[in-house]
C-alpha positions, 0 to 999 in steps of 0.5 A: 869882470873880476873886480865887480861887485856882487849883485846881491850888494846893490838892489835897482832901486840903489842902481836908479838912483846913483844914475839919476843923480848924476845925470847934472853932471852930464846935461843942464837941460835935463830937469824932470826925473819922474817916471814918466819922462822918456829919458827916465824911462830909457834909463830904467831900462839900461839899469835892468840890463845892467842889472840882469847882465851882473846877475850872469857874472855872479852865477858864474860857475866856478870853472869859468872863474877859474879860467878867467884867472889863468887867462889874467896869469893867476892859477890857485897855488897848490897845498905844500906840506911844511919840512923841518930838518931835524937834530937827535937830542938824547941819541946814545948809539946810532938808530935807522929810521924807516921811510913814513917814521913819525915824529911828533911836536905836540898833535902835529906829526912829521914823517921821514920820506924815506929811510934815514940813519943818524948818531953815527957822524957828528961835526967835529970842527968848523975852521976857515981860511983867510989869506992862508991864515987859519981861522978857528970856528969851533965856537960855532958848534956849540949849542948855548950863547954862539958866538959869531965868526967871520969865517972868510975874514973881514974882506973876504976874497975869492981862494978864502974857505971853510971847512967842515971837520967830521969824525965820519962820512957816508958815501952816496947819500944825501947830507944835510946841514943847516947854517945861522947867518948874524941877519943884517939890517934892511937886507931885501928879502930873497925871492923864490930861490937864494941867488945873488952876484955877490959871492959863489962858492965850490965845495970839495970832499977830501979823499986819497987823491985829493980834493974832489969836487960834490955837488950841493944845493947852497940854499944860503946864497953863499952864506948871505942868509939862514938856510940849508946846504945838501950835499950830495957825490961823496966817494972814498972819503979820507982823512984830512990832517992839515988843520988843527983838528983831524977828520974827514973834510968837506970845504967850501971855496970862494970862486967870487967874493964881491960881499957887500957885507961880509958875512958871520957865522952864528952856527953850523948844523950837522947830518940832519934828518928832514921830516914832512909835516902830514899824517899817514892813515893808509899808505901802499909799499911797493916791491919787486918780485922775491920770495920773501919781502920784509915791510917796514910802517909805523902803521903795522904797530895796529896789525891792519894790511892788505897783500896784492900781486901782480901776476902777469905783465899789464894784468891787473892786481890780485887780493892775496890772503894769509895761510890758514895752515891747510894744505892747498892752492890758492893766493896765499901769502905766509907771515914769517915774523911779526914785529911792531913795526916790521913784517915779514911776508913769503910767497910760494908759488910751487907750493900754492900754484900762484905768486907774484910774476916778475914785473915792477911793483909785482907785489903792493902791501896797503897798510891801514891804521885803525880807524882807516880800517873801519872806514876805508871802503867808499863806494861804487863807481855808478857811471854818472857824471860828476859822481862824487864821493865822500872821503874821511878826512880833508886836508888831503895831501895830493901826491900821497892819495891813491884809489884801489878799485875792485872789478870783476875779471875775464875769470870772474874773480875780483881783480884790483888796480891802483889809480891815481887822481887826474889819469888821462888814459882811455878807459881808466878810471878818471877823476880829480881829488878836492883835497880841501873839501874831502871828496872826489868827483869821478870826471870818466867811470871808463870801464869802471861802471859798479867797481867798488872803490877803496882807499889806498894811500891817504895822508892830510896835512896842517898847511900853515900850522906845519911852519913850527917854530925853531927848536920845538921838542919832537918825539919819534913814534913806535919803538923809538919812543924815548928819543926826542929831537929838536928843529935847528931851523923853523918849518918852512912851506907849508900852505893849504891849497889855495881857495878860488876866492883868495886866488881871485883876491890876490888877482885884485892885489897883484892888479893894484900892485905896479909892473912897471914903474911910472911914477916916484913911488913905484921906483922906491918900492921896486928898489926895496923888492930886489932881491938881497940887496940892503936898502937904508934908504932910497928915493926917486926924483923925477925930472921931466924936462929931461926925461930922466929918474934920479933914484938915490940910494944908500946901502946900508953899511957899517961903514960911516959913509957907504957908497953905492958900488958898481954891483950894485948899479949892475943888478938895479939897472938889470932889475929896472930894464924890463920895468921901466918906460921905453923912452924914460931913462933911470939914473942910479947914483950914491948919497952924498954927505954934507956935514952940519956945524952948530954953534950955540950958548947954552946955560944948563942947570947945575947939578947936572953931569951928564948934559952933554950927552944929552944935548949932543943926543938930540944934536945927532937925531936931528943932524944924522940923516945916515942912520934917522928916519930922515930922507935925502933932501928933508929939509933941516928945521931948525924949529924942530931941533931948537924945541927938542934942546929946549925941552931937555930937563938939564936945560936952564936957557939957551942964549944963542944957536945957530946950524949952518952946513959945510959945504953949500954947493951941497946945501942951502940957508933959506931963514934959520932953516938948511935944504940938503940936495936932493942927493944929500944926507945930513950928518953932524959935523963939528960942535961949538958950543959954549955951555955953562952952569946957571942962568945967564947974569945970575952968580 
């Protein structure tokens, strides 16, 4: 049903006659298609039925689709706000940046997502082990022309390390850091999280009483690929005097060292401020009761903000207003200090009779931005289903929205409550966000019937855009103005919400896809989808008589004749046992290399000098299967290769050439022309070829 298509492409008329055509295909016998013939008739009326029965699946509303796709294991992928991790560029002394700080890259805004500090530590020295040999990295701090550093050594084993040298270190706070990997050829991409057999790494902190273990989130995969390591757990941090540069330590061990390919280091990025890519408009802070509370927002620089207290346990939030300077009760609050970005509140509940009770969350400041202010009121709540009201903006982020709804209380006075979209309690307030279109659509008023609602947390965001591309300029807003800052990583995750259509698309594309793998290609293009192998080049070979798949594989390496090594026969037959047929069985082997001799006489023009790298040039495309476009067992044309040598300009004639193979267990002769196994790739083996100057005969 979900591939159907449209009504509105296909008229009867269309649909009568693709039928009529075919009946030859089913019956000889039938010939007279008028109108008036019984079959025709019957025809016509199974064609309207059809017709009618499509025009129900194209009015299928759009909850029925959406529940036809889950049912085929397809849910619209939510919207993400893309992050980027970002490094000072022109910071002269340390700066504490406020949760929501904003940091711009041409229109686009980035926030912090909570508070951050930064120009107080700084990597000083990177430094690696091998074998107890030191290895020196500090090349990979610098920040024009990085030069690469295998910092486990050129065969890494388990016991060898890297260490991060700093001239200080926070406790108990988040630190994040990013690394450059050189990239390696045909490397799989890595699917969802960075996980791999090869190698698996413990990280240590250095303090008094020695190394102590941290935890970190390796988004690398042990330093296979460009990513980002977090670590968290630091305590009593002390200084590390065993290397050539002194300072305190965080180091990373090898526990597991299988490397396919060793890695290199092309830089190392420290103490990292990370930055979501939205745009606050309003936003609500919470905090605990206390006499006085101090705010701090970007949005306070426009001087917009509502105070409400929670005066009670369960009971809802009452608007409290600023003093006025006459003496007398009521919901007040008093401004202490103002600051562009800074307030400072003070409640006073023997002096004005009410204040926030001790609760969590017992006093919530909702801060606007101009334009927010003008347009923050939406509403009321009429109690009919599917109401739904117009927000001022779309692209909203779903976990930043929030409603303030306004009732009248037992007392008769305006109480509030902030609701949340998707509440599932009874009597709330229940409805659901459109963050694509801009609206909500009120599933359930409960006791919410002519509430006035406004906004109390809105932020939107650019989905896509938001992936900016590595080492953009940003600005900070506010009072920090002047500093810039630079992405050492490209933003990653942004998305927009995922819209029905491209849900019920990407369905269509995963159905053609294969699961499971049945024929040569699907096994070929299931070795390239395995998550971080390196894949030069692979072919499968179907034997049925047997019952048996030969899938060949060369990893790439820079090794002149990489085999296939038993983790990687390990993690393939791991990957291709839920996929395979039940009584097919897969075999998984190694290339093998069968070297190709060519004999020849050739006569070059004169006044050349370098047409033995020309020649030999075109002898390696042709004979080099290892690192060419060729596949195992492409048959050698000799044709082929004896056109390309006769085409070269240093090329007066060529007398006689002849190619044969080394091993011919391993390839055959069949004319001129050289069959390698269907296991077997070429390469150039040894060249014995007379060339000389002039033409044949000619002195």
């Amino acid at each position: 049903m979900l591939d159907m298509r449209k009504q509105a492409d296909k008229t009867f008329e269309e649909w009568m006659e693709e039928a009529v055509q075919k009946i030859p295909m089913y019956s000889s016998e039938w010939t007279n298609f008028n109108p008036s013939d019984p079959g025709i008739t019957i025809l016509e009326n199974f064609t309207a039925f059809h017709v009618l029965q499509q025009t129900q699946m194209d009015e299928t509303n759009p909850d029925v689709q959406k529940k036809l796709l889950k049912l085929a294991g397809i849910t619209q992928y939510p919207g993400k706000c893309a992050r980027v991790l970002l490094e000072p560029k022109n910071l002269k002394a340390p700066v504490i940046f406020p949760a929501d700080q904003q940091f711009c890259v041409g229109e686009t805004v980035f926030e912090a997502q909570k508070p951050g500090r930064v120009g107080d530590c700084h990597l000083t020295g990177v430094y690696g082990t091998d074998a107890g040999e030191i290895l020196d990295g500090e090349v990979l701090l610098a920040r024009e022309a990085p030069l690469s550093v295998r910092i486990f050594g050129k065969n890494p084993k388990a016991g060898n390390g890297i260490y991060f040298i700093m001239d200080s270190l926070p406790e108990d706070t988040e630190l994040h850091f990013y690394v450059h990997i050189v990239k390696v050829p045909y490397r799989n991409d890595f699917v969802e999280s960075v996980n791999n057999r090869f190698a698996s790494v413990s990280w240590q902190c250095y303090t008094k009483e020695g190394f102590k273990d941290i935890r970190c989130r390796d988004r690398t995969g042990a330093f296979l690929t460009d990513g980002e390591l977090v670590f968290t757990g630091v305590r009593e941090p002390a200084v590390y005097t065993e290397l050539p540069r002194e300072g305190y330590c965080i180091r990373g061990i090898l526990r597991q060292a299988d490397y396919d390919i060793a890695p290199e280091i092309l830089a190392v990025h420290g103490f990292l401020l990370e930055a979501y890519q939205r745009e606050t408009s309003c936003v609500v802070k919470s905090f605990k009761k206390n006499r006085e509370i101090e705010v701090n927002c970007n949005l306070l620089e426009d001087g917009y903000f509502r105070v409400f207290c929670r005066e009670g346990e369960g009971r809802a939030y009452r608007r409290y207003e600023r003093y006025d300077g006459i003496r007398r009760e009521g919901r007040y609050y008093e401004v202490l200090k103002q600051d562009e970005n800074q307030v400072t509140l003070q409640f006073d509940k023997l002096r004005f009779r009410y204040g926030p009770h001790r609760v969590k969350d017992a006093v919530r400041v909702v801060i606007y931005n101009e334009e927010m202010m003008q347009r923050y009121d939406l509403g009321t709540v009429y109690g009919y289903d599917m109401q739904e009201i117009d927000l001022p903006a779309e692209q909203i982020v779903p976990d930043h929205f929030c409603l303030l709804a306004r009732r009248k209380g037992e007392d008769g006075e305006f109480c509030y409550d902030f609701v949340k979209p998707n509440r599932t309690e009874e009597g709330e307030l229940r409805y659901e966000l459109l963050e694509s279109e801009g609206k909500i659509r009120i599933l359930d008023a409960g006791g919410y019937i002519e509430a006035r609602l406004f906004l109390a947390n809105l932020s939107t965001y650019q989905g896509e855009n938001g992936n900016v591309r590595e080492n953009s300029r940003f600005t900070a807003k506010g009072a920090f103005g002047e500093l810039t800052f630079s992405n050492p990583a490209p933003g990653w995750g942004g998305r927009l919400k995922e819209s029905l259509e491209m849900a019920a698309r990407r369905f269509h594309e995963e159905m053609k896809g294969p699961k499971t793998a049945i024929c040569a290609g699907d096994y070929e293009d299931m070795v390239r989808k395995i998550s971080g192998l390196c894949i030069q080049k692979v072919r499968a070979v179907m034997d049925y008589e047997k019952n048996e798949v030969l899938v060949v594989i060369k990893p790439w390496s820079k090794k002149p004749f990489p085999r296939l090594t038993p983790l990687y026969k390990t993690m393939l037959e791991r990957y291709f046992e839920p996929r395979r047929l039940l009584t097919t069985r897969i075999r998984f082997a190694g290339p093998r290399y069968v070297g190709i001799d060519v004999r020849g006489v050739i006569y070059v023009k004169r006044h050349y000098e370098r047409y033995m790298d020309e020649i030999e040039s075109v002898l390696r495309r042709h004979l080099d299967y290892r690192a060419g476009e060729q596949n195992f067992g492409d048959v050698l044309r000799f044709e082929a290769l004896f056109y390309d040598l006769e085409r070269l300009e240093c090329i007066a004639s060529i007398q006689s050439l002849m190619i044969f193979p080394q091993n011919q267990k391993l390839a055959s002769v069949e004319g001129m022309d050289i069959y390698p196994g269907r296991d077997c790739l070429c390469y150039p083996g040894n060249f014995y070829l007379d060339v000389h100057a002039g033409q044949p005969g000619v002195y």
